[in-house]
N, C-alpha and C positions, 0 to 999 in steps of 0.2 A: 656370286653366292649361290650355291646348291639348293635344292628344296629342304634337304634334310636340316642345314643351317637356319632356312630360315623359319622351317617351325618349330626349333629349338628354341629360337629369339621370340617368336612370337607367344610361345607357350612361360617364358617367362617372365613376358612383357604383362600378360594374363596373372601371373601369381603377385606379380609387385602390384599389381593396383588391386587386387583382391587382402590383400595384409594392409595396404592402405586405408581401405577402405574398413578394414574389422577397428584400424588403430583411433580412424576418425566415431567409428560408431563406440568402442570401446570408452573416448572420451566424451559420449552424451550420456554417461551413465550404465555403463554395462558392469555386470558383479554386483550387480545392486547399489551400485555409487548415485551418489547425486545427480539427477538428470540436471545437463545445461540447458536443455530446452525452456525458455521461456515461461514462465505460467501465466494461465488464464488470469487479467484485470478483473479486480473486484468488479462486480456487475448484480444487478437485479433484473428481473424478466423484464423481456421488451415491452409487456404488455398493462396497463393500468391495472393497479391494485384495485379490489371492491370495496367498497363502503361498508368497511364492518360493524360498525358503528351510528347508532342517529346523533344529526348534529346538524348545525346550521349551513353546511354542504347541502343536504336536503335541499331547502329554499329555493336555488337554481338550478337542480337534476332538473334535465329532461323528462321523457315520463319513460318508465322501466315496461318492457315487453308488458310485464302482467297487469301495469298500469294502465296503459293501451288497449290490451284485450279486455279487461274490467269497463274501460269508458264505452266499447263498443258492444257490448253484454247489455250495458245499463241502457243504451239510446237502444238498441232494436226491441230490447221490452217496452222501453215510452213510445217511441215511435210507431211500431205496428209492424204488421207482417207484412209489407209494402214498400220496406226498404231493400234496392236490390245493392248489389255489389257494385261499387264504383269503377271498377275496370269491366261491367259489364254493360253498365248503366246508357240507357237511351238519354235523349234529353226529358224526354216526358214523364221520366222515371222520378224516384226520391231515391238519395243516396247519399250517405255518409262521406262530404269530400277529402275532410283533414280531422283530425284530433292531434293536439299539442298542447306544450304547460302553458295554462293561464298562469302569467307572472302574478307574484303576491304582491298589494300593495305596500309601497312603501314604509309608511309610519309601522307598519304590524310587523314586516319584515325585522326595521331598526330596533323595535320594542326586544323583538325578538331575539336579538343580532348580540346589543348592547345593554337591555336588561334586565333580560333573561325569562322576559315573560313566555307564555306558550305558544308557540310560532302558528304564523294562521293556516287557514284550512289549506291541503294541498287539493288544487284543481286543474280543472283540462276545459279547452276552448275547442269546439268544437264546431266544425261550419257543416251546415248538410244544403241538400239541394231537394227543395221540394217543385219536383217539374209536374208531378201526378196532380195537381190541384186547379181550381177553377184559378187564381190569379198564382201560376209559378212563382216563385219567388228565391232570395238564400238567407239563409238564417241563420245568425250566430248563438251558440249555448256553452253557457261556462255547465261545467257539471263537475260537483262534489258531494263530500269529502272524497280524496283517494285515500286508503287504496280500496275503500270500501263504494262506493257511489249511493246517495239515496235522493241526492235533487239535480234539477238542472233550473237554470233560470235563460229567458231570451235576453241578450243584451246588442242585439242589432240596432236600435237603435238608440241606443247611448255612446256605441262604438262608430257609427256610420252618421246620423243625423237623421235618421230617416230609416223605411224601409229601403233593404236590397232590390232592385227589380232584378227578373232573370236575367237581361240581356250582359250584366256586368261580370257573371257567373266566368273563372277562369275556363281553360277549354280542356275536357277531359283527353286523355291520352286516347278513350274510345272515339269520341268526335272526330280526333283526328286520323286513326283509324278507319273510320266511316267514309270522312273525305274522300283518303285517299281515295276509297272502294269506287266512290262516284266519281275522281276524277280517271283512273285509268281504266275500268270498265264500262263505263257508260258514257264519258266525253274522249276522250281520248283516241279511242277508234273511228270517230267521226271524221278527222282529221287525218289517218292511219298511211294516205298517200305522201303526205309533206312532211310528216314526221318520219318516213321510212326514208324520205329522199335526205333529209337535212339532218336526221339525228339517229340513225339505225336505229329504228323504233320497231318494233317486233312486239305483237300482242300478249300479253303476258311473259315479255322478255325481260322486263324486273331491270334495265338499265337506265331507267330513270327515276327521279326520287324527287320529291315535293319538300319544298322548306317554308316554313307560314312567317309573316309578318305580324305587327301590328303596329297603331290600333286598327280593328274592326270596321271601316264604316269612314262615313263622313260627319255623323252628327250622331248625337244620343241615340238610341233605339237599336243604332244600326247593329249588325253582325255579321259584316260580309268584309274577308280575307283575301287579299293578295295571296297567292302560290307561285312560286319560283319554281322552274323544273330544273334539275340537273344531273350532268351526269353520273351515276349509282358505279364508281370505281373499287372493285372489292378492295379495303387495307388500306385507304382511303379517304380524305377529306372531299365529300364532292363541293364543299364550298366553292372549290376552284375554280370549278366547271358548269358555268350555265350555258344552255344552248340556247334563251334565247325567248323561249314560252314563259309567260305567267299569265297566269290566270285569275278570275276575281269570283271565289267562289259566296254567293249568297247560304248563308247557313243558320239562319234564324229562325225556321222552322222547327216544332219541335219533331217533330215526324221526318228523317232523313232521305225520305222519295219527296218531299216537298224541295229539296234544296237544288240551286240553278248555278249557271254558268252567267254572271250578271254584263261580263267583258271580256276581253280574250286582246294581250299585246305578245306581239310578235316580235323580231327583231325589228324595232322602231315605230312598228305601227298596230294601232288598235283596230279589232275587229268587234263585232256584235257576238258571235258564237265562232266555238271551232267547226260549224258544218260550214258559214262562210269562209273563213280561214281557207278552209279545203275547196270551196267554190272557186276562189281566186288563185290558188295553186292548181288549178287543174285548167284555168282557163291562163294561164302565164302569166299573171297581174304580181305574183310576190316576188320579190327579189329575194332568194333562198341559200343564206349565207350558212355552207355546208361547216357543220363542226363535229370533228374527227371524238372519235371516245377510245383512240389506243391510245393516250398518255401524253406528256410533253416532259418525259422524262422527271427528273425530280419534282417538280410542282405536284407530282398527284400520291407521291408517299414519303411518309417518316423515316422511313428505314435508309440508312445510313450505305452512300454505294462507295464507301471507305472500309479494308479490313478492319478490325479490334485492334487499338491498339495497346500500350501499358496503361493500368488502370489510373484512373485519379488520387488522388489525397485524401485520406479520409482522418477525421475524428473520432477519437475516442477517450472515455475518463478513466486515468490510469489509479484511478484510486476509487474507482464505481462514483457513479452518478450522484450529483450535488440538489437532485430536488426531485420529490414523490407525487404522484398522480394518483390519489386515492378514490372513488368514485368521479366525478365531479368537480374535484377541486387540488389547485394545485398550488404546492408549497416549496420554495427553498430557503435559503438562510435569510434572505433581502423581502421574499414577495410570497403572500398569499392571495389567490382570487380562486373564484367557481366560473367553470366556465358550460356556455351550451351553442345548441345551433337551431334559430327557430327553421321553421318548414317554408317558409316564408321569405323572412328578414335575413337569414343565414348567421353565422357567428357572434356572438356574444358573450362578456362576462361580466362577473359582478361582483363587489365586495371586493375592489381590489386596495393593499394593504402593504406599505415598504415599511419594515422592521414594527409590524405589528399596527403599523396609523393610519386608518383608511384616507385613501386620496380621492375615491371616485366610487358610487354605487351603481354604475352600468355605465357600459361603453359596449356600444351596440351597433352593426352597420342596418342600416334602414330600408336602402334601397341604391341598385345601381341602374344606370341609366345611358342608354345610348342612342345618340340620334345620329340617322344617317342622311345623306343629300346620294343624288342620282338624276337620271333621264329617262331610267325605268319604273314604273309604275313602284312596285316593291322597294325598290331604294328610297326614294322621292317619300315615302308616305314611315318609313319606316321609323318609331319613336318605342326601344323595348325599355319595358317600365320590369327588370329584371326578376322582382319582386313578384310579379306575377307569378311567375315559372314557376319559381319557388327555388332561392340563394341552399336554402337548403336542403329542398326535393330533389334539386340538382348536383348536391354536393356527391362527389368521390371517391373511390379507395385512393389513398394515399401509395405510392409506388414507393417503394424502400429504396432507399441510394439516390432519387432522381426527385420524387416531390418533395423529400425529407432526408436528413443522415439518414445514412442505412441503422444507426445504432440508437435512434429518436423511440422515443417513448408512443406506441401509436393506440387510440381511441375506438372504440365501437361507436357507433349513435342508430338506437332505434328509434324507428317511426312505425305511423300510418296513416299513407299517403292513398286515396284511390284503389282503395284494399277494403275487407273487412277484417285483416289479419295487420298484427304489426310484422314488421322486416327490420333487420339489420344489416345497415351498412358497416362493413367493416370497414377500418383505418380510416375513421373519417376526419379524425384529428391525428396530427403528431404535434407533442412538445419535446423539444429538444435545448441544448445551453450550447451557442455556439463561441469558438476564440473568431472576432472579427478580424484576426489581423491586422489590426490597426492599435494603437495606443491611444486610450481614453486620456489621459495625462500624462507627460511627463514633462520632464527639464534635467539638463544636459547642462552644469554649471562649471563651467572655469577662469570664471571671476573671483577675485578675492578669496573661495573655497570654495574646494573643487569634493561635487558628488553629482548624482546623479539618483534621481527620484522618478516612480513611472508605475502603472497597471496598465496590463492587457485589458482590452475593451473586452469582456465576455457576458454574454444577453441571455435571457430567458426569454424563449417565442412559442408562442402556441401559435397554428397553422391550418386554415385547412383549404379546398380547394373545390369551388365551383365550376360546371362546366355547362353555360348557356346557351346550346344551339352551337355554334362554329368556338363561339371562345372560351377560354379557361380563366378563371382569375381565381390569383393566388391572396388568399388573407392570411397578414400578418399583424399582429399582435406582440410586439418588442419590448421587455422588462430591460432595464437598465443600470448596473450598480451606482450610478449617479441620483437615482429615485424618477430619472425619466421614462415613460410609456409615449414607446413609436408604434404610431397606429400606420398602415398601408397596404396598398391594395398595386399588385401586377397584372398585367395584363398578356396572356400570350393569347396558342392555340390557330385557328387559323381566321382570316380575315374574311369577311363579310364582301361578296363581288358581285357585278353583273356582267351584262352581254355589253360588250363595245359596238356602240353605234355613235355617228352624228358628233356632236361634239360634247363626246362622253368625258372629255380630258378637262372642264370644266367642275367634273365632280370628281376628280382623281387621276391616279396613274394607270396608265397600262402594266398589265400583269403579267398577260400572256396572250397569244394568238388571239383571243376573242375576249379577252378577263381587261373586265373594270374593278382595279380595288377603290372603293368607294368611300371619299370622305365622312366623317364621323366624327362624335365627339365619345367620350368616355365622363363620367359623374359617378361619385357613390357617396352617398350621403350618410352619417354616424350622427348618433344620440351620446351624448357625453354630459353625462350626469356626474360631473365634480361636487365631490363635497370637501372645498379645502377648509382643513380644523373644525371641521363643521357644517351643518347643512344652511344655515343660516353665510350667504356671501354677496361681495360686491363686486364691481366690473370696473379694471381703469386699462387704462387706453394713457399709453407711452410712447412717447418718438423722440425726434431730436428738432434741435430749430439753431440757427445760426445765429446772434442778437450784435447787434452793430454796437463796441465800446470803444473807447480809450485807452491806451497801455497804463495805468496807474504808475508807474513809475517814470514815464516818457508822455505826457499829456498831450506833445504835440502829432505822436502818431495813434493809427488806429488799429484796429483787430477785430476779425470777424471770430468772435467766441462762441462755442457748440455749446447746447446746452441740453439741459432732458424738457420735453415737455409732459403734464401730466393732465390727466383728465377724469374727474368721476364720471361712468354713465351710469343712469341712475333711472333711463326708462327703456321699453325697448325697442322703440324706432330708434334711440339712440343705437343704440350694441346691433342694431343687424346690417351687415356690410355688403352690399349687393356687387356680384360681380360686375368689371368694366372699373370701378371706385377704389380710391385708396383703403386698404387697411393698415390702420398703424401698427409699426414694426411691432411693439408689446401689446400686445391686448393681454389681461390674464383675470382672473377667478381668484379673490383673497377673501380672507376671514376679517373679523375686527379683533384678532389678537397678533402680536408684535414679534417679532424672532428678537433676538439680543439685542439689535440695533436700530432697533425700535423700530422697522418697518412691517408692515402689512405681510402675514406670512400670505402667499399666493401659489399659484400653478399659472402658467403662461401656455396660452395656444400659440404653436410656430406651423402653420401651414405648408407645405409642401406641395407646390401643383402649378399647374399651365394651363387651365383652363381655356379653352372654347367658348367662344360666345354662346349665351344660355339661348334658348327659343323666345323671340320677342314676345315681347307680353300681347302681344295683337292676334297670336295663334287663338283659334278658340279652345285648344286644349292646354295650352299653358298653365292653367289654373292647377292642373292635376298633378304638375311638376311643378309648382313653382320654389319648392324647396332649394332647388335648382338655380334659381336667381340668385342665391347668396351665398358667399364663399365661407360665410360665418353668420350666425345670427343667435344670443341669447334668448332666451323667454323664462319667464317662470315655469318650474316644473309644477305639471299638474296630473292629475289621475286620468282627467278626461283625454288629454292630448299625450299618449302613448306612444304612437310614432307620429311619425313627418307626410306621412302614405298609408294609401291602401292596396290591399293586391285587387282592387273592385275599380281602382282609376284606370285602369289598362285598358280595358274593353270597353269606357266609357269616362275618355277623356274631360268628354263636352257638359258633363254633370259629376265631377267628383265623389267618391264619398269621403275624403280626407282633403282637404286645402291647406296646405299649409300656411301661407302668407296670412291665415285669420287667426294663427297661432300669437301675429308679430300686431299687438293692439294698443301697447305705450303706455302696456302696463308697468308700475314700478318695478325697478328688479334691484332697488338697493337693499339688503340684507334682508335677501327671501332666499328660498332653495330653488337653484337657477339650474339649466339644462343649457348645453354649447351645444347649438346643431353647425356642424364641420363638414364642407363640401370640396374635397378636393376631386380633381380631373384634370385630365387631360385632350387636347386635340392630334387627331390620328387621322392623317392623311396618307394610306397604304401605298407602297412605293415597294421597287421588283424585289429587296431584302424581306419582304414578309412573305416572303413564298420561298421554302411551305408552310413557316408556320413564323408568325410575330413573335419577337424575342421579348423577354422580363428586361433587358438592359435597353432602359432609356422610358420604357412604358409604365411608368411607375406613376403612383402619387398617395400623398399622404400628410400626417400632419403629428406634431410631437406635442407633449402636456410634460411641460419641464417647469424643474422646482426654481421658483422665482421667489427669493427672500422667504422660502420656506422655512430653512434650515437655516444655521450660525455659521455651516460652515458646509463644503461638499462632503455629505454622507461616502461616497468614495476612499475619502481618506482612511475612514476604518476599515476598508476590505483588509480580508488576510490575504490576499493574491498582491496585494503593493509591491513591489521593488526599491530595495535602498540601499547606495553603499556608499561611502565616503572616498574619496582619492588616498586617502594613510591606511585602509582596509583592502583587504583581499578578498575582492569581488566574485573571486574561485570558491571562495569558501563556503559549504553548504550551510554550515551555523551563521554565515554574513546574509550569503542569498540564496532567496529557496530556489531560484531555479538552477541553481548551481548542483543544487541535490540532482538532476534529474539524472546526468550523466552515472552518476556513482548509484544511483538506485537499483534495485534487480530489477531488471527488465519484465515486461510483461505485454502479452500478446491479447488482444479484445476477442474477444468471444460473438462471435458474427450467427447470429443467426440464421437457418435458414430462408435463402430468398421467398417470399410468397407472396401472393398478389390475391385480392377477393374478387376478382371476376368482372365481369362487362352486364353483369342481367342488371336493369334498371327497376326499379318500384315491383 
């Protein structure tokens, strides 16, 4: 074939796929015909609507930017010109540490809720820090009305037992700032031989980073912190990576050139200071086990050494979204509740309501809780009382597609945390409605007549995501067309390590070259404030039992018969079940009114969890946690006992300001308004799959409030998402079954918003 043939061919090979190509575009719609292209799914903005409206939503809003700036207006005219900024703040200073909603009490709330009186005052809880005075101290102050302020009152000790002393004081973001300054400028360099030989330590070379423990100390008073060094891997979890040094910094002083170096552990062994450290590395007394800081390949980043491949599966509602986020509060056809996130306690909601009937006036987590074992100083001692930090100081932007649908409904939440300014976190929530893939009911009948009956499990969850030092945990909140709420908590992010020495394999796995993942427990404790039919309930306790009979119709044989067994508890050493002990299979929360069949309408706690043995009660800080000890426990709800914890037991295990166990006094809890305090956890002994980062599958725990002889019948059965067809019906048929519609419907393509993400700046 000549040239000239063959760009004859080719020039016509050219025109056929160009008339193809007009013929294909011709039938999307060209001449002004009907575009085939898909249209955008009914949709609403990704973003929660405002509170256009006053209403009893109000009641559980967090407090609004102006809110915040108003409470902050109001305390530096009471307080005095003497108040400095809390991200600048010394300890000997005074400083505004948090403002957040003081919750309204209850009965004012309900007056308000259900009948219709004037809803009580809106207020803000305020902690300051008075270090500028002859006895330092912290102080709590509720301060109202918003949105206007004219009073504040002290209620430290109605909320604590007592005054605050300073030493219990969380640890400002500046403190630890401060540390640092004293540990790499002014100890650090004492040492600058053995750390350049063992850890390429370079003064001011910014490749090492400190990570604080707690608690504080050995007894009351104390404020002196273990420090862990590790290595500063830029894009990076330096969890991974300890070389080996911690340190024990005294920081009780309130003047930060007062503060020492109290002990100094090396790889295995304890010194007095780092100038002897360096005294025996220079005279050849340490054994100087060199740890590399170029990588060990994937343990030291996230980032994927896999191409991209085809994307995943995603959801979307081909008819727009089945339920509204209006301020604060969120609604679909089954479920209404308010929801927030304290600064503190983290997540919570309230007034939650299936087909208009409240079931529950708060459901709140309390505090999470992780204790660790080890051979290193900081392992060994480690016990984080999460709630400190702050569940919701810590809380996250939500990442679109990865912590949430990409097509989830996502939240703002402002604060003021260690500011004089409120801030906003963006995507600190998403709600979304997911299809579980799974079927909530059905049956598959071809007996006698043949059909087929069934719904898709699909849930309502609000979400959000704390992130403590190394870990992430994910809070879920599970609405259920059955009228059940799944509470739980995941746990990823990266794992908590030390330096391998000795016989580190006692307290865990090996990780890596020199990495101890270190055994731990995981705990988070919830307030569940059920009000089944009512606030006024009782407590029974259900199992089963075998009872030795006779066949009645065969006398001479026997039969081991199953039976229910039943129980009122009716105090509350009864109703609280300490871990290690049986709880029986039903425990549940009932009213004294009857469903059709004349039993006890109720809600049932079903637990979920693998707990870890609690801290023996012989700890002297046990006390602080002893929440901890029980996998469930009822009480009366009262005003005075608002949570399980304080964020004041952290830094001062060995004197509480919240006990819980004085909570559990045997008192009656037969038809009072009763609180379920619900603790599930897990035991996490890290192994080489948690590098680099612990998975949500398998780290789970949680616990379900399902309708037990609430209802006549499963509320389920009225969804309009049901599936039914008979074996004599044409199960094709979109008038038989709707999902039969879905095929024959006009298609349509979801409207994907721009990716966006709120940034990494913290407080």
């Amino acid at each position: 074939m000549n040239q000239k043939t063959t760009l004859v061919l080719l020039a016509l090979a050219i025109i056929t796929i160009f008339a193809l190509v007009c013929v294909l575009l011709a039938g999307r719609g060209g001449d002004g015909g009907e575009s085939s292209l898909p249209a955008f799914c009914p949709s609403v903005s990704p973003s929660a609507q405002p509170w256009t409206h006053r209403g009893h939503s109000q009641l559980f809003a967090d407090l609004s930017r102006e809110e915040l700036a108003a409470v902050m207006r109001f305390l530096t005219q009471k307080l005095g010109p003497g108040l400095v900024d809390a991200a600048q703040a010394q300890p000997s200073d005074n400083c505004v540490f948090s403002i957040e909603l003081q919750l309204p009490p209850k009965a004012a709330a309900l007056a308000h809720l259900d009948k219709g009186r004037p809803p009580p005052a809106r207020e803000a809880l305020a902690i300051v820090f008075f270090g500028r005075q002859l006895h330092p101290n912290v102080t709590e102050l509720v301060v109202g009305p918003l949105p206007h302020p004219s009073y504040m009152r002290d209620v430290t000790v109605q909320r604590n037992g007592g005054p605050l002393p300073y030493h219990r004081r969380p640890v400002l973001t500046r403190e630890y700032l401060d540390i640092d300054h004293m540990i790499f400028n002014r100890e650090l360099p004492q040492a600058a031989g053995l750390l350049h030989h063992c850890c390429s330590y370079k003064r001011q070379g910014q490749n090492l980073v400190t990570m604080t423990t707690a608690p504080r100390g050995l007894q009351s008073g104390d404020r002196a912190t273990w420090f862990g060094l590790y290595y500063n891997i830029s894009g990076a979890g330096y969890y991974l990576n300890p070389v080996g040094l911690e340190l024990l910094v005294d920081h009780k002083a309130l003047d930060p050139t007062g503060w020492t170096i109290q002990k100094v552990f090396f790889q295995g062994r304890y010194y007095e200071s780092l100038a002897q450290l360096e005294e025996e590395f220079e005279a050849g007394r340490v054994n100087v086990v060199v740890v590399p800081d170029n990588g060990t390949g994937a343990s030291w980043s996230l980032k994927s050494p896999v191409p991209r491949g085809l994307s995943p599966p995603l959801q979307f509602h081909p008819q727009g979204p089945r339920f509204i986020v209006q301020g604060s509060r969120v609604a679909s056809s089954l479920w209404t509740f308010s929801f927030g996130l304290g600064a503190f306690t983290g997540p919570r909601i309230f007034d939650i309501r299936f087909q208009g009937e409240r079931l529950a006036y708060e459901i709140s987590l309390q505090e999470a809780l992780a204790v660790y074992g080890g051979n290193t100083p900081a392992a060994m001692m480690t016990r984080y009382m999460d709630g400190s930090f702050g569940m919701g100081k810590y809380s996250t932007p939500l990442t679109r597609g990865v912590d949430c649908p990409y097509l989830a409904t996502y939240v703002d939440w402002h604060f003021l945390l260690e500011s004089q300014a409120p801030k906003t976190l963006h995507d600190a929530f998403c709600v979304f409605e997911q299809n579980q893939g799974l079927p909530l009911r059905r049956h598959h009948s071809y007996f006698h007549s043949h059909y087929f009956g069934g719904l898709q499990e699909t849930v309502l969850i609000i979400r959000s995501v704390s992130t403590l030092l190394n870990y992430d945990y994910v809070w879920d909140m599970v609405f259920h067309p059955s009228g059940a709420i799944e509470v739980k908590f995941h746990a990823t992010g990266y794992i908590s390590s030390a330096f391998l020495f000795g016989a580190a394999r006692r307290f865990g796995n090996q990780v890596g070259e020199h990495t101890l993942g270190t055994i731990h427990t995981h705990s988070a404790n919830f307030k569940v404030d059920l009000d089944v039919g009512g606030v006024e309930n009782w407590v029974w306790a259900e199992d089963m039992a075998y009872a030795h009979s006779v066949v009645p119709w065969s006398p001479e044989h026997q039969i081991q018969r199953m039976q229910v067994t039943r129980k009122l508890l009716e105090t509350e050493d009864q109703a609280a079940f300490p871990l290690g002990t049986a709880l029986p299979r039903y425990v549940y929360l009932a009213s004294n009114h009857s469903n059709k069949w004349g039993h006890p309408r109720g809600y049932r706690i079903q637990v979920v969890s693998f707990p870890g043995e609690p801290l023996p009660q012989a700890s002297s800080m046990e006390r602080s946690l002893s929440w901890a000890r029980y996998k469930l426990a009822v009480t009366q709800r009262k005003e005075t006992e608002p949570t399980s914890t304080s964020i004041f037991n952290q830094n001062d295990p060995w004197t509480p300001s919240v006990d819980f166990s004085g909570f559990i006094n045997n008192e009656t809890i037969a038809g009072e308004d009763l609180v379920a305090w619900v603790t599930p956890g897990f035991l996490h002994i890290p192994h080489a799959e948690d590098v680099p980062n612990t998975v949500t599958a398998g780290n789970a725990a949680g616990f379900l409030l399902r309708p037990y002889n609430f209802f006549d019948y499963d509320p389920s059965f009225d969804s309009a998402d049901s599936v039914y067809f008979r074996g004599d019906q044409d199960a094709g048929a979109c008038e038989i079954n709707p999902l039969a519609c879905l095929p024959k419907a006009d298609a349509c393509a979801p409207h994907f918003p721009a990716f966006s993400h709120a940034g990494f700046a913290h407080n």
